[in-house]
C-alpha positions, 0 to 999 in steps of 0.5 A, spaced: 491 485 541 485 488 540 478 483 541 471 484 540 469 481 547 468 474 546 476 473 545 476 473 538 481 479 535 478 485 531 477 485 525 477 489 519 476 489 511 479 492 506 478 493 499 483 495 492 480 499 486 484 497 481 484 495 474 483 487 473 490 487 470 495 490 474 500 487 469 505 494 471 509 494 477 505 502 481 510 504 486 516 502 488 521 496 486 524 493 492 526 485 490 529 482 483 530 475 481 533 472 474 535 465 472 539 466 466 537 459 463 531 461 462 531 469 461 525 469 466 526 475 470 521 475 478 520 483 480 516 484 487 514 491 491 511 496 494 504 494 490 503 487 493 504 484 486 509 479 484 510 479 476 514 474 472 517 477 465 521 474 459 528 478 458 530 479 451 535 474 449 542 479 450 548 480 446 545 484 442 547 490 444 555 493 445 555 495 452 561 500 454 563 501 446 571 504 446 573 511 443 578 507 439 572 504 435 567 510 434 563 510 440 564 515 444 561 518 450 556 522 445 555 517 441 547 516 440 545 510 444 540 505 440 533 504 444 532 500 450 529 493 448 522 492 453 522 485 457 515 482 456 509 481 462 507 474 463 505 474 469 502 476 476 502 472 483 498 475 488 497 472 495 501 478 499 496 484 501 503 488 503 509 491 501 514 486 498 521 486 501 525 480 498 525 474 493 529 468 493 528 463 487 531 457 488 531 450 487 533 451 479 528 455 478 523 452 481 521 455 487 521 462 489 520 465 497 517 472 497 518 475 503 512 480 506 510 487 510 504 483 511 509 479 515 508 473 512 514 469 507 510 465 503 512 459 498 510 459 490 511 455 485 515 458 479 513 454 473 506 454 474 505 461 478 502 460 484 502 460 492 503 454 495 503 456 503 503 461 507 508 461 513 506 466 518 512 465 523 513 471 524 510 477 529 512 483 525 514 485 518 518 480 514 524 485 511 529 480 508 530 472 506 538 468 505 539 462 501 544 457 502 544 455 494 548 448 495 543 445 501 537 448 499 536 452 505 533 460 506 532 463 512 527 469 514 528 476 518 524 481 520 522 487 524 521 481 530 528 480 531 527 474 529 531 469 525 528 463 523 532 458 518 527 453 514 529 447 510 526 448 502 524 441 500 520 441 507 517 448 505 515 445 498 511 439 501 506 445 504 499 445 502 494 451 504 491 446 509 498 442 511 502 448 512 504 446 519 513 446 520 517 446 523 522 451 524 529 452 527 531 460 530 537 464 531 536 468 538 540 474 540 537 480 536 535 486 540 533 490 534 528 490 527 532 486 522 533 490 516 539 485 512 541 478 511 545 473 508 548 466 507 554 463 504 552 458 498 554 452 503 550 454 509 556 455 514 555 462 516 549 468 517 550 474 518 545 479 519 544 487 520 540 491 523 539 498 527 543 496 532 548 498 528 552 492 528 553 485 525 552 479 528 554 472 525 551 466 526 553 459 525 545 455 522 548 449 523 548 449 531 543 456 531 550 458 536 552 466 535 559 466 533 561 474 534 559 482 534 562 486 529 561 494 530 564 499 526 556 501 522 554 508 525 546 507 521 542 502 520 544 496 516 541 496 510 545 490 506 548 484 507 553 479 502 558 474 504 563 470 499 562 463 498 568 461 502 564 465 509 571 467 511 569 475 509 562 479 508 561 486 506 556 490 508 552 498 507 549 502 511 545 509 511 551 512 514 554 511 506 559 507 507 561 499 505 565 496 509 569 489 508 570 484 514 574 479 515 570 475 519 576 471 521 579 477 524 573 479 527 574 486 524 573 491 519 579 491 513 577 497 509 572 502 508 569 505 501 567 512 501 564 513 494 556 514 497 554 520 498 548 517 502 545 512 504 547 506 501 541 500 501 543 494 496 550 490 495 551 486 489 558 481 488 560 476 483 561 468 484 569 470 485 567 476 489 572 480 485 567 486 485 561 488 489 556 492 487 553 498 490 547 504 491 542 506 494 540 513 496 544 517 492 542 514 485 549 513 484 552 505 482 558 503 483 562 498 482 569 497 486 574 492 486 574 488 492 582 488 493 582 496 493 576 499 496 579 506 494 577 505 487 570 505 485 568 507 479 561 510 477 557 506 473 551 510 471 546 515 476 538 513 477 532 517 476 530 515 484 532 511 489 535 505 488 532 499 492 536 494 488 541 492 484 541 484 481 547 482 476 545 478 471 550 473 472 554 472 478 559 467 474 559 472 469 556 478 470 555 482 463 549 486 465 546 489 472 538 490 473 537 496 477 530 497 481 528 504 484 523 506 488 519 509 481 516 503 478 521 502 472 526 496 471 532 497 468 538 492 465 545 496 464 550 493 460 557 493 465 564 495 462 568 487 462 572 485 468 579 487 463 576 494 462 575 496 470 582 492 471 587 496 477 592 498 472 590 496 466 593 500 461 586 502 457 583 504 464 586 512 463 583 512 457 576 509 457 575 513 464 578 519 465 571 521 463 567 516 467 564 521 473 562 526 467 559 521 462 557 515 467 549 520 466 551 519 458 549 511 459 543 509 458 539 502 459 540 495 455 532 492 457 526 496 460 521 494 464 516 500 464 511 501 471 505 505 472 503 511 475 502 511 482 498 515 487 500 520 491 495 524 495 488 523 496 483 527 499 476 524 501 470 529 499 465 532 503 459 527 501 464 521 503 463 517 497 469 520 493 476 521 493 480 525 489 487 523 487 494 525 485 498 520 481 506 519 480 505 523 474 501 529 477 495 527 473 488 528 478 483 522 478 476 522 481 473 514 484 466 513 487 468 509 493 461 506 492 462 502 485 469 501 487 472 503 480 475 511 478 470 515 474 473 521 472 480 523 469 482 531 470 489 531 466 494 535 470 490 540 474 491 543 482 489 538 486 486 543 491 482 546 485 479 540 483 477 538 491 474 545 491 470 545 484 467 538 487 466 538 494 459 540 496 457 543 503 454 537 506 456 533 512 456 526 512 460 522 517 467 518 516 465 511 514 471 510 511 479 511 511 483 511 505 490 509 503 494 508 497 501 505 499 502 500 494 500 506 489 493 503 489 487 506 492 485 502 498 478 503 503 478 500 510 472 499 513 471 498 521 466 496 526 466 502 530 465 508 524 463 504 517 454 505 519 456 512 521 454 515 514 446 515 515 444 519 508 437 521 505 436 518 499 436 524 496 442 527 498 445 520 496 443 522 489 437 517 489 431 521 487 423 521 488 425 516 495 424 519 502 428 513 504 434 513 508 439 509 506 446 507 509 454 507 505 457 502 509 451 498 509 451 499 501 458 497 502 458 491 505 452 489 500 457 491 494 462 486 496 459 480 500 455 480 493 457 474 491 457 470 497 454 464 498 450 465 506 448 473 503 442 475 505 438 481 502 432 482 507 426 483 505 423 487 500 420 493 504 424 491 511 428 497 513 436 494 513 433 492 504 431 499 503 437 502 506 442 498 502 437 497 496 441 502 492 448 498 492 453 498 487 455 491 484 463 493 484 468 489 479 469 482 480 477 483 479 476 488 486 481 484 491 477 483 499 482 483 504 480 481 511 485 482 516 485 484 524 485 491 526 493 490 528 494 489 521 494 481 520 492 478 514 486 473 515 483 472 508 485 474 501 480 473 496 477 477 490 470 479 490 467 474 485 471 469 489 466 469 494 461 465 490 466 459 490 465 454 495 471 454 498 472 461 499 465 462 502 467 456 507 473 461 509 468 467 509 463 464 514 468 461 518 472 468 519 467 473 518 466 478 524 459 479 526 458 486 525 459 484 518 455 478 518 449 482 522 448 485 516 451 480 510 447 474 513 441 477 516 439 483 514 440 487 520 443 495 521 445 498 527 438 504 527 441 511 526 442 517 531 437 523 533 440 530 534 436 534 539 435 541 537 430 547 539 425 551 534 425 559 537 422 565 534 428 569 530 429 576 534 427 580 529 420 579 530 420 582 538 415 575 540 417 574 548 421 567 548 416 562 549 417 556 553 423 551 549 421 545 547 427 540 545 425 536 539 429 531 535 430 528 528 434 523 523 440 527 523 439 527 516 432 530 516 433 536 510 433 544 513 425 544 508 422 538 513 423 543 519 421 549 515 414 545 514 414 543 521 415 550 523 409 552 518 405 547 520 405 546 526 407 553 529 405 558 524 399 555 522 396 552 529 391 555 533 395 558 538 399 561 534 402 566 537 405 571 531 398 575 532 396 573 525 390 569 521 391 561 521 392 559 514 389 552 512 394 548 513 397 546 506 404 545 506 406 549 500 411 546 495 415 554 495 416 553 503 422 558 502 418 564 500 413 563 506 419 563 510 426 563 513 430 558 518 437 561 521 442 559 526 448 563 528 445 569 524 446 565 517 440 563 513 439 556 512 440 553 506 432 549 504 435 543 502 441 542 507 441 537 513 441 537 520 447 533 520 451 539 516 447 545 520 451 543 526 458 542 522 458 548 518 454 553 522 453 551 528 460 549 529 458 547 537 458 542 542 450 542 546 444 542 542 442 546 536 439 552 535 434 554 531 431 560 529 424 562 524 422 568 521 416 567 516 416 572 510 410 577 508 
């Protein structure tokens, strides 16, 4: 682990730029919950957010209509019904893995990249406590719906089994439990499950075996190999006798556990497969996954699936509306839609059922003819970004092809340019100015998030003027106007005073959205602190920021004080048009911000103009002219130099190597 010095890891923060309502998922789905009692359907993903949505009352639509009753497979299917946004929880800061609702509905675990599981109240939608266990990714959780008992899985290797009404008596600040493990992985968990009566777990991983544990004395029972790819999904029947299981290498297998082998294998995928649904009599599994393809195969024949309809993208998960009565199933891809699809009726997809030629024989050509019952329609999400010269903007590419521009200062998106090249619209607004890396940009969860860390965020020392401030000569600091943005509203923020240089470096701050999520987090990627940036003014989120702050942000935040700039050493020499014998080189010095029309001065100054001057000419008084770029010229390499660029940018775009800058001045007749 990365410290600081004084033993306390290294931290970092970042920030999200997003709308204030993100009431649509923006990336990809990965979890799905519903509990039919109530139409309530819980949808998590790749964007950190979990949102809640109302599902139209179903029945209102005839699912798989029979040839014999005028449908047909051209038959126009009616529009899909939307499901209503209610809600959105967050608390998680990475991808979400995997859902479980439980007690009645009442309780919903979520399960974390973050590599946290934490515990939500699902009536009045809030996180209770966070369980932070786990070392690594959290990629999976089970439940034992009959004993209220879960368990979570990861990247770790580690399965721990948590007793719910434990976990629901959890507070933020009383969140210490006790916990049992299965031990014996070797390998990043990737799939788990548990029956109903909690006497069996069985977990995947890239081993590429099953292993099977007995929760009740944490005792592994057996190893079932077969799998030639990782293990991507997991499910066991209610008695615990048998399990299936898919994998990337394409196919679902079912075991009997009580044999301890595998008893048949289904072809149907043509890739990987990543999701597992059955019904409550596991009659019928459900499968799909990278492939696009759904498939639905009877348990007692694993040689007859039957394709149930084709995706638009990758299909994370699959989520039967009712175990006991399947009658739909919800689909998530790794686009940001959701969808429900009506399912054929048991008697439909019978083996040997006489209506089964005729309803089929067209079922592999028409499957794609089907359409969705319910949507759940998602945003757009980014794709690409590019950071542009100046260090302050991004310009990036959404799922949609659509450009945008983001001024990562006022943490907000400030333009939009429709469907264009991304390397046109780069090239168009990327100025010839260099500004050291300050900050680094990623976009993950679909969102734009900014990183700022101790050893490069006051890297970006810029003229006022550079920075788009006019009539100041003031040299101000991006990450320290940064810092100020965000720590704006907390309780300890101290401005400095007026005239001090740390003021007049951030004075130019940019007050950022309230709604705009902080994340402090240390430098391996673990959370510390969630908050949003209004939040800081309240007195328990200040307390947390005070007491986890590090102290390259509190140096600034609390006391008003930047790290000073760096100089750049470079020489001043007669250009070689003007056969002046070399003189001696005397190495000078500057603000690496220092504009290119500052030398040019100094050099009209204090050379051309001084009394031993060696040009041959009469000293002129010594009256800075305002149109220096007609008395003069300043080259490196043999280019001419732009008046108003800076040192900084001479040495990256001209110069363009190590050692010190040369410089070379031709005064102009």
């Amino acid at each position: 682990m990365a410290t600081n010095g004084s033993g306390k890891p290294k931290m970092k923060v970042s920030f999200i730029i997003r709308d204030e309502n993100e009431n649509r998922h923006r990336a990809a789905v990965s979890a799905l919950q519903y509990d039919s009692s109530t139409g309530r359907l819980f949808s998590a993903g790749n964007d950190t957010i979990i949102r809640l949505w109302k599902v139209p009352v179903s029945g209102t639509k005839e699912a798989w209509p029979s040839h014999r009753q005028g449908g047909g497979p051209n038959a126009m299917p009616s529009p899909p019904q939307q499901a209503t946004f209610v809600q959105a929880m967050e608390h998680h800061t990475d991808w979400i893995n995997d859902l479980i609702l439980c007690c009645n509905g009442r309780f919903l675990l979520s399960a974390s990249n973050d590599t946290t599981v934490k515990v939500w109240n699902a009536t009045k939608h809030f996180c209770m406590s966070t369980l932070r266990t786990h070392k690594d990714y959290v990629s999976c959780l089970a439940y034992a719906r009959e004993h209220e008992k879960a368990a979570s899985a990861g990247y770790d290797q580690s399965i721990y089994l948590w007793d719910i009404a434990t976990l629901t008596k959890l507070t933020t600040t009383n969140n210490t439990v006790t916990t049992s493990s299965l031990m014996g992985c070797k390998n990043s968990i990737y799939a788990l499950a548990m029956n109903d009566s909690g006497t069996v777990i069985v977990s995947g991983s890239t081993e590429k075996v099953l292993r099977i544990w007995d929760p009740r004395t944490c005792q592994k029972i057996m190893k079932l190999r077969g799998h030639t790819e990782n293990i991507r999904a997991i499910v066991i029947s209610p008695d615990g006798t048998k399990c299936i299981s898919a994998s990337a290498d394409a196919t679902v297998r079912l075991w009997d556990l009580g044999q301890q082998r595998c008893i048949a294998t289904c072809l149907a995928h043509q890739e990987g497969v990543w999701t597992l649904q059955t019904d409550n009599a596991f009659s019928f599994v459900y499968s799909a996954g990278r492939d696009r393809r759904v498939f639905r195969t009877p348990i007692c024949d694993f040689t007859q699936s039957y394709l149930l309809f084709e995706e638009d993208a990758f299909v994370k998960k699959l989520l039967l509306d009712d175990h006991d009565r399947p009658s739909a199933i919800w689909s998530a891809t790794w686009n940001s839609t959701i969808k429900r699809w009506p399912l054929p009726s048991n008697t439909q997809l019978s083996i040997g059922d006489g209506q089964l030629e005729d309803d089929f024989a067209h079922l592999s050509m028409n499957a794609l003819h089907r359409s969705p019952d319910i949507v759940t329609a998602g945003a757009t999400s980014i794709k690409q970004a590019g950071v542009l010269n100046d260090k302050r903007h991004v310009i990036t590419k959404d799922s949609d092809d659509c450009i945008g521009l983001y001024d990562v200062l006022a943490g907000r998106k400030v333009a939009d340019f429709g469907k264009r090249p991304f390397e046109d619209v780069v090239l168009e607004h990327n100025r010839k100015v260099f500004v050291p890396s300050w900050f680094s940009v990623d976009y993950k969860s679909g969102m734009l998030q900014i990183t700022l860390e101790e050893g490069d965020v006051f890297s970006a020392w810029l003229s006022a003027k550079d920075a788009g401030v006019e009539d100041s000569d003031n040299k101000i600091n991006y990450g320290g106007m940064m810092l100020r943005s965000l720590f704006e509203h907390y309780q300890h923020c101290d401005m400095g005073a007026d005239g001090s240089e740390t003021a007049l470096a951030t004075a130019g701050y940019i007050s950022i959205p309230g709604h705009t999520p902080i994340i402090l987090s240390e430098v391996n990627g673990r959370t510390v602190l969630r908050l949003l940036v209004r939040d800081a003014a309240n007195e328990a989120e200040s307390a947390c920021l005070a007491k986890d702050l590090p102290e390259w942000i509190t140096a600034v935040v609390e006391r008003s004080m930047l790290p000073k700039f760096t100089k750049m050493p470079f020489y001043l020499l007669p250009h070689a048009s003007l056969n002046v014998k070399t003189p001696k080189k005397d190495r000078l010095s500057a603000t690496e911000m220092l504009q290119v029309r500052k030398v040019m001065e100094h050099v009209y100054e204090k050379i051309l103009n001084s009394p031993e001057s060696t040009m041959g000419e009469t000293p002129m008084p010594v009256q800075i002219p305002t149109n220096i770029e007609q008395k003069m010229e300043l080259y490196c390499n043999e280019q001419k130099l732009d008046p108003d660029m800076d040192l900084r940018s001479v040495k990256h775009f001209v110069w363009k190597q190590g050692g010190d800058l040369l410089l070379y001045y031709k005064p102009l007749k």
